[in-house]
N, CA, C and O atoms as a Maestro MAE file, in Angstrom:
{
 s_m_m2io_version
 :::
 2.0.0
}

f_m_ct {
 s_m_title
 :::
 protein
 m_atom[192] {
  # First column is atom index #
  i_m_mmod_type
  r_m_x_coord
  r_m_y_coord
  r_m_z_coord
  i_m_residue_number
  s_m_chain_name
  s_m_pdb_residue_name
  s_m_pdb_atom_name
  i_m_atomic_number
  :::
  1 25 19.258 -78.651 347.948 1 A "UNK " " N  " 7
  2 3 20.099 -78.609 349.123 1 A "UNK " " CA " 6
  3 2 21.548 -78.400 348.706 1 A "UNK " " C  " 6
  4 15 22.127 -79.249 348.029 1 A "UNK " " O  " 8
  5 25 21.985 -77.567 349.003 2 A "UNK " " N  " 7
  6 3 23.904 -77.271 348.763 2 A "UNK " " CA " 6
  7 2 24.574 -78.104 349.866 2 A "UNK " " C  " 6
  8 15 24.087 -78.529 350.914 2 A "UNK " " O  " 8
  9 25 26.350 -78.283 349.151 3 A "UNK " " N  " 7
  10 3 26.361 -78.991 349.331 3 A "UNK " " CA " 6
  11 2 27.373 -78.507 350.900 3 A "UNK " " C  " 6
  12 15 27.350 -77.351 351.324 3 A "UNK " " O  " 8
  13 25 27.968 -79.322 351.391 4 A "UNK " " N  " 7
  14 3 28.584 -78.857 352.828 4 A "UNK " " CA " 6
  15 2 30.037 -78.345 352.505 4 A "UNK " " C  " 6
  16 15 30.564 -78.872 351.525 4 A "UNK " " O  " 8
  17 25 30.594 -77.614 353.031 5 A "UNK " " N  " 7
  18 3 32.586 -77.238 352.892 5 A "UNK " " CA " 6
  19 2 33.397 -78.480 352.690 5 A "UNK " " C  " 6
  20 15 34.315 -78.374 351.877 5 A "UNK " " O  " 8
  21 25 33.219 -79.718 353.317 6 A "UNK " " N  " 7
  22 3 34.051 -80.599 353.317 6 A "UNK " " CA " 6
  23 2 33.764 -81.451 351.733 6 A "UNK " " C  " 6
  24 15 34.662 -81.821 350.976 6 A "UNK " " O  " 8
  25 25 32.283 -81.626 351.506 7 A "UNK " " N  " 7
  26 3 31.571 -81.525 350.120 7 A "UNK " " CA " 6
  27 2 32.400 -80.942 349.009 7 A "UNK " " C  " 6
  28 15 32.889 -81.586 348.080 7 A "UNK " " O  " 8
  29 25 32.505 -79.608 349.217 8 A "UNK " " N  " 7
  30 3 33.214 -78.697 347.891 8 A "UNK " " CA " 6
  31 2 34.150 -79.296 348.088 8 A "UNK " " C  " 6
  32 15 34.273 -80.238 347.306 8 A "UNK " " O  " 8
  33 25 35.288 -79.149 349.146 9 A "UNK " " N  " 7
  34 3 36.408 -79.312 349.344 9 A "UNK " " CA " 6
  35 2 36.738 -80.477 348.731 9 A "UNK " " C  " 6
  36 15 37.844 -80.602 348.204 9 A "UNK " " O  " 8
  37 25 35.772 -81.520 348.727 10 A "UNK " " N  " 7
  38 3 36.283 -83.117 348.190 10 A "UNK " " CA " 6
  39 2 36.147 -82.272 346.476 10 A "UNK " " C  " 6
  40 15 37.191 -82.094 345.848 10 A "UNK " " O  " 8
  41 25 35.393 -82.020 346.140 11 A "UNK " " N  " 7
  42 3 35.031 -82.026 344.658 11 A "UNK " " CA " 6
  43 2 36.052 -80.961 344.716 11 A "UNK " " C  " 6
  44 15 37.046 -81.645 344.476 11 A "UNK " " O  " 8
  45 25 36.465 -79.831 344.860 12 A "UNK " " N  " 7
  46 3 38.009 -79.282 344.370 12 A "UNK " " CA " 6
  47 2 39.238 -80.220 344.236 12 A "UNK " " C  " 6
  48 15 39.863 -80.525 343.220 12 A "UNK " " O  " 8
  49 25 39.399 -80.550 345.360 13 A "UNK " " N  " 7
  50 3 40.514 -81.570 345.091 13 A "UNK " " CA " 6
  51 2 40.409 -82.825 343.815 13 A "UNK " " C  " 6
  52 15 41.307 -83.079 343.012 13 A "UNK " " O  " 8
  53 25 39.269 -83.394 343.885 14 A "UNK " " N  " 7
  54 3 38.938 -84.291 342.464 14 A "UNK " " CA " 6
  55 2 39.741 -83.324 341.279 14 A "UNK " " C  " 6
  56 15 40.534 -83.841 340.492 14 A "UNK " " O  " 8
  57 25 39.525 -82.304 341.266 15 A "UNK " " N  " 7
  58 3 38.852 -81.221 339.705 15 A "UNK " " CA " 6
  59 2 41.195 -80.954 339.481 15 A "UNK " " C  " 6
  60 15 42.026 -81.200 338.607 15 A "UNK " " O  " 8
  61 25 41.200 -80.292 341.019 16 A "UNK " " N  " 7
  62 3 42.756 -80.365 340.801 16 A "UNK " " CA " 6
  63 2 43.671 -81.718 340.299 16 A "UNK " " C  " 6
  64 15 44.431 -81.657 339.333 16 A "UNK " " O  " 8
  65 25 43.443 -83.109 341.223 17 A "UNK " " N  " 7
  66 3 43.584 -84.270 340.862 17 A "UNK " " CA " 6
  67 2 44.069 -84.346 339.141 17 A "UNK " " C  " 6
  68 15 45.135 -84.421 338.529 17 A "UNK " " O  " 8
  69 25 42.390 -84.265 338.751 18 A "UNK " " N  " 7
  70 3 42.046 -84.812 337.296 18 A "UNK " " CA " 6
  71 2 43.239 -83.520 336.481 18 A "UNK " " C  " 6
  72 15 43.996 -84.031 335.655 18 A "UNK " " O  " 8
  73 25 43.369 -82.255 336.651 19 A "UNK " " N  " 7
  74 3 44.061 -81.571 336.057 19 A "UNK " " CA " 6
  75 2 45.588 -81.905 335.806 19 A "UNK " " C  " 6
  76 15 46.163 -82.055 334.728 19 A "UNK " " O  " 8
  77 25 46.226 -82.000 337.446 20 A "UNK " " N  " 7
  78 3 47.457 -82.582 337.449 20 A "UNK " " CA " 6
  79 2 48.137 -83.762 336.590 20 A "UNK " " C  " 6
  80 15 49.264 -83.955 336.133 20 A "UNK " " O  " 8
  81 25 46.815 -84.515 336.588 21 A "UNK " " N  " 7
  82 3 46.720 -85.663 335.922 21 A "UNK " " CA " 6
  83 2 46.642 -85.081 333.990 21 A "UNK " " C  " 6
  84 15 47.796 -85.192 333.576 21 A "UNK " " O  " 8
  85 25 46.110 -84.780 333.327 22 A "UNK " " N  " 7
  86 3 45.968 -84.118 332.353 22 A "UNK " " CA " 6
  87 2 47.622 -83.422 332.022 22 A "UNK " " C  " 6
  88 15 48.511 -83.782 331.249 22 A "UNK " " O  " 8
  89 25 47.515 -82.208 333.064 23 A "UNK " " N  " 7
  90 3 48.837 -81.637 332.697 23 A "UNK " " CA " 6
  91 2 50.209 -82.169 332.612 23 A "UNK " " C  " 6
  92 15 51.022 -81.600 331.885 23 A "UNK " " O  " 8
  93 25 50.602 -83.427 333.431 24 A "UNK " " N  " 7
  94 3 51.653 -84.339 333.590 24 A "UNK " " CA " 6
  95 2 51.392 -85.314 332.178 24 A "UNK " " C  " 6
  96 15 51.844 -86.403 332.531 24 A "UNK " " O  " 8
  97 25 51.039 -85.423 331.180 25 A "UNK " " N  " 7
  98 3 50.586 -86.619 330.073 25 A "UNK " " CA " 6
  99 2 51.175 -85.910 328.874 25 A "UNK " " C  " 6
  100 15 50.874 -84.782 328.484 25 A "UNK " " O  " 8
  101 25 52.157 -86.830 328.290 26 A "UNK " " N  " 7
  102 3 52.955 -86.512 327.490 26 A "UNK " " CA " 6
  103 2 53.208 -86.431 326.222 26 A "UNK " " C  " 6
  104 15 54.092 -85.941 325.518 26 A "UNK " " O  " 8
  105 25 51.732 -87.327 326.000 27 A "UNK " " N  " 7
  106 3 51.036 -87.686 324.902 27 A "UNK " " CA " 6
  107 2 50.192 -86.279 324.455 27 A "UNK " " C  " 6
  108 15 49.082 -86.298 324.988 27 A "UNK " " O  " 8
  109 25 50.366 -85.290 323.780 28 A "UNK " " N  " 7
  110 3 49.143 -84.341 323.430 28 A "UNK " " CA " 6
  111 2 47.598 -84.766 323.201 28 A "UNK " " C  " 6
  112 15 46.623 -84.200 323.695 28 A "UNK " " O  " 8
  113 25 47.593 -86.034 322.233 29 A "UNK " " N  " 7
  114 3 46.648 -86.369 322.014 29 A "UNK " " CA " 6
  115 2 45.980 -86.649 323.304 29 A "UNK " " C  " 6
  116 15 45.027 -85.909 323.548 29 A "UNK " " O  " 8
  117 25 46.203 -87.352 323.989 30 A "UNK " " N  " 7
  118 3 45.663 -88.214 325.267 30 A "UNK " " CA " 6
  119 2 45.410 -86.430 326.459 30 A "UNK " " C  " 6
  120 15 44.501 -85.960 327.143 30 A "UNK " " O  " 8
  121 25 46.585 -86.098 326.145 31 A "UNK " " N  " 7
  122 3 45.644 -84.328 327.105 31 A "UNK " " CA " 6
  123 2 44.908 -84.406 326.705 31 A "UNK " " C  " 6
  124 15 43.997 -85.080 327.185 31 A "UNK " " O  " 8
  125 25 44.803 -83.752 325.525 32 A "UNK " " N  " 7
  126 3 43.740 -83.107 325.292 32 A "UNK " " CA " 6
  127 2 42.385 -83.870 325.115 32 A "UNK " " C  " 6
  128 15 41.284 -83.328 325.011 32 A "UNK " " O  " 8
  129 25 42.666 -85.369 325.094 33 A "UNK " " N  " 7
  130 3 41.070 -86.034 325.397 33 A "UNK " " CA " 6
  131 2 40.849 -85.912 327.101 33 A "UNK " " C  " 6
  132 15 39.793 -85.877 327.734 33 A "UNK " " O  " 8
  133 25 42.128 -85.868 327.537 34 A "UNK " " N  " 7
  134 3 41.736 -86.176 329.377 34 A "UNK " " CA " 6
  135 2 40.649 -84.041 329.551 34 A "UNK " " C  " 6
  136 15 39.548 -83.864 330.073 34 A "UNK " " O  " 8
  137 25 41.261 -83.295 329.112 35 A "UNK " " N  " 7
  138 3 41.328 -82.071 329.058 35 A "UNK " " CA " 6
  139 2 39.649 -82.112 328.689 35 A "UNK " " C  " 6
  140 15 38.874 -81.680 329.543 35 A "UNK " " O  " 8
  141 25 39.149 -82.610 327.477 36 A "UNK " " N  " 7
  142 3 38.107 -82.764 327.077 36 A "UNK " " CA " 6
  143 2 36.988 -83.283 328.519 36 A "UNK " " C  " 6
  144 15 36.420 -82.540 329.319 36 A "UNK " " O  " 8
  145 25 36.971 -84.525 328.461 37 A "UNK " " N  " 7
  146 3 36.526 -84.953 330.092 37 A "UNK " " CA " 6
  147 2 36.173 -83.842 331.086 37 A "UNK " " C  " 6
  148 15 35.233 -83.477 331.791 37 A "UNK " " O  " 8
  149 25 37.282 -83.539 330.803 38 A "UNK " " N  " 7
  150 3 37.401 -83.140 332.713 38 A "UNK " " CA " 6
  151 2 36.365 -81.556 332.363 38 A "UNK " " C  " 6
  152 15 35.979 -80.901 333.332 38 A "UNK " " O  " 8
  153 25 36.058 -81.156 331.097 39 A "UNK " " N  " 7
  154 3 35.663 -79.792 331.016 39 A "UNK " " CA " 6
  155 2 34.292 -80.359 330.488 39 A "UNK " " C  " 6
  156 15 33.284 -79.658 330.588 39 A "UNK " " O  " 8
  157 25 34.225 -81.818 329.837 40 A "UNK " " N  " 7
  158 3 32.576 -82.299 330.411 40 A "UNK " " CA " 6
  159 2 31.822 -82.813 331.341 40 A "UNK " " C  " 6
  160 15 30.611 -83.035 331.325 40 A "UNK " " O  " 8
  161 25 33.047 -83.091 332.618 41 A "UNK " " N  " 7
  162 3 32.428 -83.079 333.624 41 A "UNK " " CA " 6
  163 2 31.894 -82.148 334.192 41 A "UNK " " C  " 6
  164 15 30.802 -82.277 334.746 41 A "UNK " " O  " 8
  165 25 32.486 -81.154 334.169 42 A "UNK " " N  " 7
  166 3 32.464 -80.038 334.951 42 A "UNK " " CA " 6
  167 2 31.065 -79.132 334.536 42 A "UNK " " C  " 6
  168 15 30.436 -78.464 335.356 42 A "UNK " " O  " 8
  169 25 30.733 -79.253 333.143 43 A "UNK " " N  " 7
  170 3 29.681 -78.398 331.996 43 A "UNK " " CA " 6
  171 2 28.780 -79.262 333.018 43 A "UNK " " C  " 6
  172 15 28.143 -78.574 333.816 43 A "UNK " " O  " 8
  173 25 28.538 -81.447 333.179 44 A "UNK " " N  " 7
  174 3 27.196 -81.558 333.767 44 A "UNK " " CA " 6
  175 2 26.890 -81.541 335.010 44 A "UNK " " C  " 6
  176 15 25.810 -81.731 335.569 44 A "UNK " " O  " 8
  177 25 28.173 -81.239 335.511 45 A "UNK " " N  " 7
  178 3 27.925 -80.800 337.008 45 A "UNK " " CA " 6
  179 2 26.907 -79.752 337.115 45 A "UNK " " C  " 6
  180 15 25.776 -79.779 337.600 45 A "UNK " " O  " 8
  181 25 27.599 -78.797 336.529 46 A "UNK " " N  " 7
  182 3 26.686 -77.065 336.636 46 A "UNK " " CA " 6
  183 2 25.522 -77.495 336.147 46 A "UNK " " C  " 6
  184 15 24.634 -76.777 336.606 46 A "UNK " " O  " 8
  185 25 24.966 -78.557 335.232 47 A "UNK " " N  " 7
  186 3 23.355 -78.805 334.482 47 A "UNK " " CA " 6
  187 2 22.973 -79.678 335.254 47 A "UNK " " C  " 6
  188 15 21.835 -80.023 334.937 47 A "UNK " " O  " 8
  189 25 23.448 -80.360 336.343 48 A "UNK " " N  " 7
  190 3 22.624 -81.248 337.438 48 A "UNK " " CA " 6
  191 2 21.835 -80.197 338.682 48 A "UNK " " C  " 6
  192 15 21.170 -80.703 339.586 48 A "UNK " " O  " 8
  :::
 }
 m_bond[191] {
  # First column is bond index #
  i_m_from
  i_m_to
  i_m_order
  :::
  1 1 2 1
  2 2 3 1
  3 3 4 2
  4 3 5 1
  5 5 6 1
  6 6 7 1
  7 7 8 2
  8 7 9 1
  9 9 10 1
  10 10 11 1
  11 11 12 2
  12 11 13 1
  13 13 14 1
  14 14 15 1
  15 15 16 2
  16 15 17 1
  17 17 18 1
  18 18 19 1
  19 19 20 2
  20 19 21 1
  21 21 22 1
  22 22 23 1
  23 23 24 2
  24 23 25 1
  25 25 26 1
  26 26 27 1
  27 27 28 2
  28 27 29 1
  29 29 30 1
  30 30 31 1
  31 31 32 2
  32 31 33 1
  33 33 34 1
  34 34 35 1
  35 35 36 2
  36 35 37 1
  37 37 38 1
  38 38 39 1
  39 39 40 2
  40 39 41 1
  41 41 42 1
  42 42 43 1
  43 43 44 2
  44 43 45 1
  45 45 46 1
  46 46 47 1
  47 47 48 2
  48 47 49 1
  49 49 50 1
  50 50 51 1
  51 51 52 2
  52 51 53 1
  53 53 54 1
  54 54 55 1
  55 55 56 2
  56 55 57 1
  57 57 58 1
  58 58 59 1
  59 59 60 2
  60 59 61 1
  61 61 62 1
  62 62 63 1
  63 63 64 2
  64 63 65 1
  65 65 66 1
  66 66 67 1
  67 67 68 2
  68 67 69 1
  69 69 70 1
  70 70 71 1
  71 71 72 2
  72 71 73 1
  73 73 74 1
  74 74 75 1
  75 75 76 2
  76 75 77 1
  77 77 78 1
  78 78 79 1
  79 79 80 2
  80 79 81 1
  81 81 82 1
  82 82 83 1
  83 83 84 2
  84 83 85 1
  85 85 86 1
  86 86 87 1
  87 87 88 2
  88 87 89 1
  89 89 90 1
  90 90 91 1
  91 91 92 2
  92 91 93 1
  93 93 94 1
  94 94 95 1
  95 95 96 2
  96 95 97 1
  97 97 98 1
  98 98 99 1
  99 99 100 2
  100 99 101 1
  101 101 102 1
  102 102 103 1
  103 103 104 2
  104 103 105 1
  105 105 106 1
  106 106 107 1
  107 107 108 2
  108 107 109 1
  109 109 110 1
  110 110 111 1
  111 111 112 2
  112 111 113 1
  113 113 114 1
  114 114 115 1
  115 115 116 2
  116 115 117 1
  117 117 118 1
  118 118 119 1
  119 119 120 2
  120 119 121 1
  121 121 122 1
  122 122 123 1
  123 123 124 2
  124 123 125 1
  125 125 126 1
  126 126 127 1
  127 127 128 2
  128 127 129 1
  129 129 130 1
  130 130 131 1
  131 131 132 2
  132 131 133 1
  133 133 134 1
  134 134 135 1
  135 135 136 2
  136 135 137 1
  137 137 138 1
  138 138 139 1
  139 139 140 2
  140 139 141 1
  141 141 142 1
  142 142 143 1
  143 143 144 2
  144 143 145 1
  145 145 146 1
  146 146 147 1
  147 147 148 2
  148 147 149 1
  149 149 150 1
  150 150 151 1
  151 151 152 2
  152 151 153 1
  153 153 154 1
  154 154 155 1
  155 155 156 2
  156 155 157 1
  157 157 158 1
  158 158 159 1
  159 159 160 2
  160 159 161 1
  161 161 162 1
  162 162 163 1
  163 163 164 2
  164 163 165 1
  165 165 166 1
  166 166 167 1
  167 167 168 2
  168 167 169 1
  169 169 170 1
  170 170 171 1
  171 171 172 2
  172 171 173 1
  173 173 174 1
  174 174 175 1
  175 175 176 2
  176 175 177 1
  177 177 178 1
  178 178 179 1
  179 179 180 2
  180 179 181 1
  181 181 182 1
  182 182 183 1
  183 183 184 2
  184 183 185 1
  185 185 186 1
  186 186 187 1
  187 187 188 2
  188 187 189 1
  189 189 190 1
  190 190 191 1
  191 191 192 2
  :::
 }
}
């Protein structure tokens, strides 16, 4: 079953969220682990 517009719409905004969040961190190290995350969430999304 897919999911509804308001559905995506929540999970875009999460995906922007988590980025903003990532890109504002001043720490490199700590990006690039948030950066990490957010691009393994995204890999088990697409494998669920």
């Amino acid at each position: 079953m897919g999911q509804t517009d308001s559905q995506f719409k929540a999970f875009i905004r999460f995906v922007i969220d988590a980025l903003k969040d990532a890109n504002d961190e001043k720490d490199e190290a700590k990006r690039k682990e948030k950066m990490a995350k957010i691009l393994e969430n995204l890999q088990k999304t697409l494998e669920d």
